[in-house]
Structure formats: structure tokens, C-alpha cells
MITIBA-139074 format. One record per residue: residue in three letters; y, x, z of N, C-alpha, C in turn. Coordinates in steps of 0.001 Angstrom, whole numbers, padded with zeros to 6 digits, always signed. Atoms other than C-alpha are relative to their C-alpha. Example, Ala and Ser with C-alpha at 12.3 -4.5 7.8 and 13.67 -1.06 7.14 Angstrom:
<pts>
ALA-001190+000890+000000-004500+012300+007800+001200+000900+000000 SER-001190-000820-000060-001060+013670+007140+001090-000770+000730 
</pts>
This chain:
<pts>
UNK-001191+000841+000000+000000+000000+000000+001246+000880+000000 UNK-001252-001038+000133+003328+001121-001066+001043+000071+001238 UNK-001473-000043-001365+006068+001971+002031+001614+000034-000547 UNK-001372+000492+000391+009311+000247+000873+000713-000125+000614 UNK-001417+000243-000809+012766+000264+002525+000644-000537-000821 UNK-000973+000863+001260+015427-001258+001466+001476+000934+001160 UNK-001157-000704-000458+018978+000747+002371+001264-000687-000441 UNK-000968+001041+000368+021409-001686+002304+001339+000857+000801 UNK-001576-000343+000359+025695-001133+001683+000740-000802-000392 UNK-000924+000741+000683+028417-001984+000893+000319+000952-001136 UNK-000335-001484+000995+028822+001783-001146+000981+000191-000215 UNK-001388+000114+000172+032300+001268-001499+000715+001378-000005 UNK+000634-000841+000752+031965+004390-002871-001558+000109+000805 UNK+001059-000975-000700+028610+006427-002469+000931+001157+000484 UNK-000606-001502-000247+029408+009734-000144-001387+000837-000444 UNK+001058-000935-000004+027261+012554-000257-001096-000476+001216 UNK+001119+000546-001115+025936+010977+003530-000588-000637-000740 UNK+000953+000464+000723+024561+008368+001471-001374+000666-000134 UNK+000950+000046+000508+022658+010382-000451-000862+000956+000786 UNK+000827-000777-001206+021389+012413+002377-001362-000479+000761 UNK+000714+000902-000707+020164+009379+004081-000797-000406-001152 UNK+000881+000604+001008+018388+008467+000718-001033+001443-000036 UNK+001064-001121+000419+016889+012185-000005-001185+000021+000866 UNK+000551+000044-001102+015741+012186+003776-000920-001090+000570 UNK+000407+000980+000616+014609+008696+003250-001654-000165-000345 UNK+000957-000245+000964+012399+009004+000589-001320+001282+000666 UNK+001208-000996-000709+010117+011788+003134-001138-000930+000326 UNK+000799+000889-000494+009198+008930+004400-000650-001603-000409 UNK+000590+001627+000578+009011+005480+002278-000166+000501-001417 UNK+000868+000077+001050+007128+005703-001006+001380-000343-001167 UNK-001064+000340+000920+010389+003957-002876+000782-000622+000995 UNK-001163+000540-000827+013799+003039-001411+001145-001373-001038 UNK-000492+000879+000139+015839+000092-002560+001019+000249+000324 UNK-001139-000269-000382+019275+001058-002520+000711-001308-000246 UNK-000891+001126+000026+021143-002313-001898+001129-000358+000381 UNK-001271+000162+000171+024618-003547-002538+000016-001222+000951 UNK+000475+001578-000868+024446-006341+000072+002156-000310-000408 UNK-001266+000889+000276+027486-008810-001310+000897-000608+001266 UNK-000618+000164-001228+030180-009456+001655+001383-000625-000739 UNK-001492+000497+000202+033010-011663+000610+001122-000182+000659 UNK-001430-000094-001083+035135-011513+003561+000084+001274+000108 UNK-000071-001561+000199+035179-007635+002283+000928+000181-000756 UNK-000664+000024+001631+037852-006560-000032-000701+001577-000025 UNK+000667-001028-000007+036065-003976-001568+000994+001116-001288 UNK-001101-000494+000727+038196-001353-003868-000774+000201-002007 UNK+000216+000088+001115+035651-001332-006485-000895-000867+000074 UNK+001026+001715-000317+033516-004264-007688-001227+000527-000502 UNK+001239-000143+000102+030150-004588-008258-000971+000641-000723 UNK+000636-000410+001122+029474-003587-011462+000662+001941+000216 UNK-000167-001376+000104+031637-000063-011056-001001+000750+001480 UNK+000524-000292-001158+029589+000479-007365-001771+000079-000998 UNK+001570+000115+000877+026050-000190-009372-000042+001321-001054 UNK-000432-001272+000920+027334+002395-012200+000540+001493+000782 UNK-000288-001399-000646+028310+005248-009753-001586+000194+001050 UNK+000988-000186-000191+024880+004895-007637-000494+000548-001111 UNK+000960-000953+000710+022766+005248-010773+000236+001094-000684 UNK-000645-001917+000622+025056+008304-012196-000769+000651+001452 UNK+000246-001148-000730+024441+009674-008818-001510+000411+000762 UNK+001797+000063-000728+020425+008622-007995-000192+000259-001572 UNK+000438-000099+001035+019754+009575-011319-001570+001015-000328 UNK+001048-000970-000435+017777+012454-010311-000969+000301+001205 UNK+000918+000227-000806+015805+011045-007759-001010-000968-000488 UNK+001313+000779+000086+012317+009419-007979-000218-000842+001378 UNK+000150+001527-001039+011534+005963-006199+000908-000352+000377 UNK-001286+000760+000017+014940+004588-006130-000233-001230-000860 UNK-000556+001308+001050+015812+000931-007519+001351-000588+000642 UNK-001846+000048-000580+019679+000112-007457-000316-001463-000044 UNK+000243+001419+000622+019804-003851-007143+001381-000624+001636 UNK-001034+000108-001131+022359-006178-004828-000306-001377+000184 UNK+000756+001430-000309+021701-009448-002731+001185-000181+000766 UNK-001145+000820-000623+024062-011985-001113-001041-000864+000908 UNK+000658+000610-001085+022049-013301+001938-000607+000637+001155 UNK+000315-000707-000890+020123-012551+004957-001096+001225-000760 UNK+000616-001418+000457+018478-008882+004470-001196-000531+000296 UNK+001373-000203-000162+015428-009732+006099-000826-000498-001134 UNK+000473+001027+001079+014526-012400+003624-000418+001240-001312 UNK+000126-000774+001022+015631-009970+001105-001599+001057-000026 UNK+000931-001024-000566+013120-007054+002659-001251-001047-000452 UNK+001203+000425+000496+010618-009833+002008-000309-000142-001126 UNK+000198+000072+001721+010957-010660-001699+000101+001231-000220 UNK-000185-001349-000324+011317-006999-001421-001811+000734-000024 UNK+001136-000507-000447+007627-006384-000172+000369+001299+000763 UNK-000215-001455-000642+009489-003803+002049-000113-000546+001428 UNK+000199+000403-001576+008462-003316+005758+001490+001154+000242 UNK-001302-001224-000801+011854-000590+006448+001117-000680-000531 UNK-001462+000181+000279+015199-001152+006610+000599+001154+000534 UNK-000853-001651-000051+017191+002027+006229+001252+000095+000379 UNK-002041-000427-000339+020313+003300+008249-000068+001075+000419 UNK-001027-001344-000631+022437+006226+008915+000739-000521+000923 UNK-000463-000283-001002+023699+006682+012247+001429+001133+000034 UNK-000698-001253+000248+026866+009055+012111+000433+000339+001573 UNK-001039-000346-001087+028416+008738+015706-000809-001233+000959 UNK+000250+001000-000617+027777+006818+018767+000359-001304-000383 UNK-001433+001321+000142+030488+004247+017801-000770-000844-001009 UNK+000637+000729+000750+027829+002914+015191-001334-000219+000583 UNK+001115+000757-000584+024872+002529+017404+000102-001437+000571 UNK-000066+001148-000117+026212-000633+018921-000445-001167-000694 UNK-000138+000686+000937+026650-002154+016046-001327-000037-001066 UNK+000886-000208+000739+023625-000796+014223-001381-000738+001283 UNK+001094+000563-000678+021172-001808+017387+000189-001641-000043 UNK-000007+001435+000184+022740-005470+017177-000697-001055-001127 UNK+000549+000121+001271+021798-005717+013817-001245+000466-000356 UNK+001752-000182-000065+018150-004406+014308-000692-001043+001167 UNK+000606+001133-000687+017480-006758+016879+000244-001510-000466 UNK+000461+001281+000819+018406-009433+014920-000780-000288-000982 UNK+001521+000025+001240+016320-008386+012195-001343-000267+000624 UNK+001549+000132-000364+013687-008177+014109-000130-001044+000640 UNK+000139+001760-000253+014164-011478+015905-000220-001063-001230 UNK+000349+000462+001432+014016-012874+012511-001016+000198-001039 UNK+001440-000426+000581+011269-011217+011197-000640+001615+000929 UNK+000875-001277-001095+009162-008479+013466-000846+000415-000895 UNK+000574-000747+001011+007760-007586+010184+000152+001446-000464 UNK-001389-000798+000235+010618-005979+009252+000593+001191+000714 UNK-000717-000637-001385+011354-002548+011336+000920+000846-000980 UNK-000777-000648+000356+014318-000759+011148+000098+001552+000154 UNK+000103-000699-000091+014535+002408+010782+001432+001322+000209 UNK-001819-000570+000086+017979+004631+011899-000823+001990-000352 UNK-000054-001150+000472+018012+008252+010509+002069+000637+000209 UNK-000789-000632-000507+020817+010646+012263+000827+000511-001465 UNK-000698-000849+001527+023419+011658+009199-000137+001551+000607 UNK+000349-000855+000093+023203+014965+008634+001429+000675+000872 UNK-001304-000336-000501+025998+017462+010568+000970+000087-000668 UNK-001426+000182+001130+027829+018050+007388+000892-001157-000262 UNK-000615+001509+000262+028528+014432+006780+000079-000963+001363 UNK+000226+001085-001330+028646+013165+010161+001749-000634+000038 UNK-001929+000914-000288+033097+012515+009496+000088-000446-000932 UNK-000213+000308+001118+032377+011484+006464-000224-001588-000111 UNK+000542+001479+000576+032676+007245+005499+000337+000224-001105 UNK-000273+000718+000955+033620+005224+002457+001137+000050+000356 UNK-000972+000833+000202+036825+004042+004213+000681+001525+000163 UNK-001119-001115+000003+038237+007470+005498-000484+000715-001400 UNK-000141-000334+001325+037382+008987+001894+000690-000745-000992 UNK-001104+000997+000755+039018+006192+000133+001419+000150+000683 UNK-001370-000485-000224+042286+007463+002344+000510+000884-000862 UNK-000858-001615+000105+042422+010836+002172+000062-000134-002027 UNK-000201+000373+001438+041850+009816-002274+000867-000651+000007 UNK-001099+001006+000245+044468+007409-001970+001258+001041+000251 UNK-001203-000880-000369+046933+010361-000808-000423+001170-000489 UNK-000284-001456+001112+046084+013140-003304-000868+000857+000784 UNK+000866-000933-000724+043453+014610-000578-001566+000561-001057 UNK+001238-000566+001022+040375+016892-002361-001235-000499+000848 UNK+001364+000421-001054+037170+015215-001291-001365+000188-001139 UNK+001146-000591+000159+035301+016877-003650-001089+001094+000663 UNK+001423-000292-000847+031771+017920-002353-000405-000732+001415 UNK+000464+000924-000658+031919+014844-000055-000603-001097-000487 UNK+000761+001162+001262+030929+012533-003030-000272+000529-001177 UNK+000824-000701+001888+029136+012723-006549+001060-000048-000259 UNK-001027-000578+000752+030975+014195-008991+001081-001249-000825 UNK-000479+000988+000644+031304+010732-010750+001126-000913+001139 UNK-000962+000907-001198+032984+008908-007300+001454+000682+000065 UNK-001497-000782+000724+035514+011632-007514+000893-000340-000996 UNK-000452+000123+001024+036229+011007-010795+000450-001260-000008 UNK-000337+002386+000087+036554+006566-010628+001337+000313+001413 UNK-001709+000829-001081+039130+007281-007088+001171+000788-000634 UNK-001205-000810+000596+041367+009887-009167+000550-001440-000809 UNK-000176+001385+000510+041041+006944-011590+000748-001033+000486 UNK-000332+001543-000473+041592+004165-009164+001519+000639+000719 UNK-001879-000898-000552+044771+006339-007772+000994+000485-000618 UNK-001229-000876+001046+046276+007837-010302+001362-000760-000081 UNK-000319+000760+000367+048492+004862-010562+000837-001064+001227 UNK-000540+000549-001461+048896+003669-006979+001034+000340+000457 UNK-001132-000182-000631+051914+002616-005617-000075+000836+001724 UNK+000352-000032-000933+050577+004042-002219+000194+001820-000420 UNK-000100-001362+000684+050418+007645-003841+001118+001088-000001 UNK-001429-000490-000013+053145+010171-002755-000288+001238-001229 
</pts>
């Protein structure tokens, strides 16, 4: 039987943690499910289709990945899924709260379903989505914190911004 996770996001970019937590991942589940989980009370800076197109530029060169994105409860998902893991990165205390709340509801909901937390790595432990989407929004170099392509879409998505000194 195959060992499926599912690594659910918002990706709002991928960082390099991401793909840390995916390389590191993959030691252990057979194929990972990198999922865009849909959040509409999110404003997200890029939409769905450019977040789907910068994953597979940047999982391109990994084996047992499938990029795909769901709007409902995860567990459910994890089931049409045939996945028993649900994949997270941990970076700081300040996300265990929040990450144990959200494993005990999974698992109150399905005890099928275990979660699995994986420590980000030390390099990427200051690294999110939202403080990288700053320091890009203000002319900061955050290359070798994201694929080469995420770089390239916030120069893009900035170049242009009134926010931009």
C-alpha cells in the first residue's frame, strides 16, 4: 500500500521551507500531494492558477509529487486522497498552537488521518510567504529563499507597486 500525505497551503508563494518540508517529506510518504487548500476570507497576492504554475516550475524535479487544490474540509480531502498523512512544517513555537489545534481536529474528525509535523529546517526557520512578500514588496533580495521562478513573478508583481520606494 502506497503512504500518501497530502501537504496542504496556501503557497502564497512557495519558499525554499516549502520545499524542504516536501524533499524531507518524501523520506517518508511514497507520494506527497502538494495542496492549494482554497481560503476566501484570504486575499492572496497571487491567484490560483499563477500559485499552481510556480509549484510545478519548482517540484519539477522531484518524484511523487501531484500539485492539485481543494476548497473544503482536508480530512475529507485526505480521504478521496487515499492518504493516511497530513504534512506540516513547524518553524517556531508560535505555530505549534495553532498547528496542534488543527491536528486534533483532524483527528477528531477522522483518526484515520494522522498528522504529521516536521521541524523546518534551521536555514528557513525566518522564512514565510508573508514576510517574503514584504521584504519583495520593498526592493529586498530574497533570492535563495525561493525558486528561482517565485523571484522572478514578485519582481513582476512589484515592479509596478505603488508601495515600492
Amino acid at each position: 500500500m502506497q503512504r500518501i500525505a497530502i501537504y496542504p497551503g496556501s503557497f502564497d508563494p512557495v519558499t525554499n521551507g516549502h520545499l524542504d518540508i516536501i524533499k524531507r517529506g518524501l523520506k517518508l510518504f511514497d507520494k506527497i500531494i502538494v495542496t492549494i487548500l482554497i481560503n476566501p476570507s484570504k486575499t492572496s497576492l497571487f491567484n490560483i492558477t499563477e500559485r499552481v504554475e510556480m509549484l510545478e516550475n519548482s517540484l519539477q524535479h522531484f518524484s511523487g509529487i501531484e500539485i492539485d487544490t481543494y476548497n473544503g474540509l482536508l480530512v475529507d480531502y485526505a480521504v478521496q486522497k487515499n492518504a493516511t498523512g497530513i504534512l506540516r512544517g513547524m518553524r517556531a513555537v508560535s505555530d505549534f498552537e495553532y498547528e496542534f489545534q488543527m491536528a486534533l481536529m483532524n483527528r477528531k474528525l477522522n483518526r484515520n488521518v494522522q498528522t504529521v509535523f516536521l521541524m523546518t529546517g534551521l536555514r528557513w526557520i525566518f522564512t514565510s510567504s508573508s514576510i517574503i512578500k514584504e521584504a519583495a514588496r520593498f526592493g529586498g533580495k530574497i533570492n535563495g529563499m525561493v525558486p528561482p521562478i517565485v523571484n522572478k513573478k514578485l519582481k513582476e508583481k512589484f515592479a509596478t507597486s505603488p508601495d515600492r520606494r
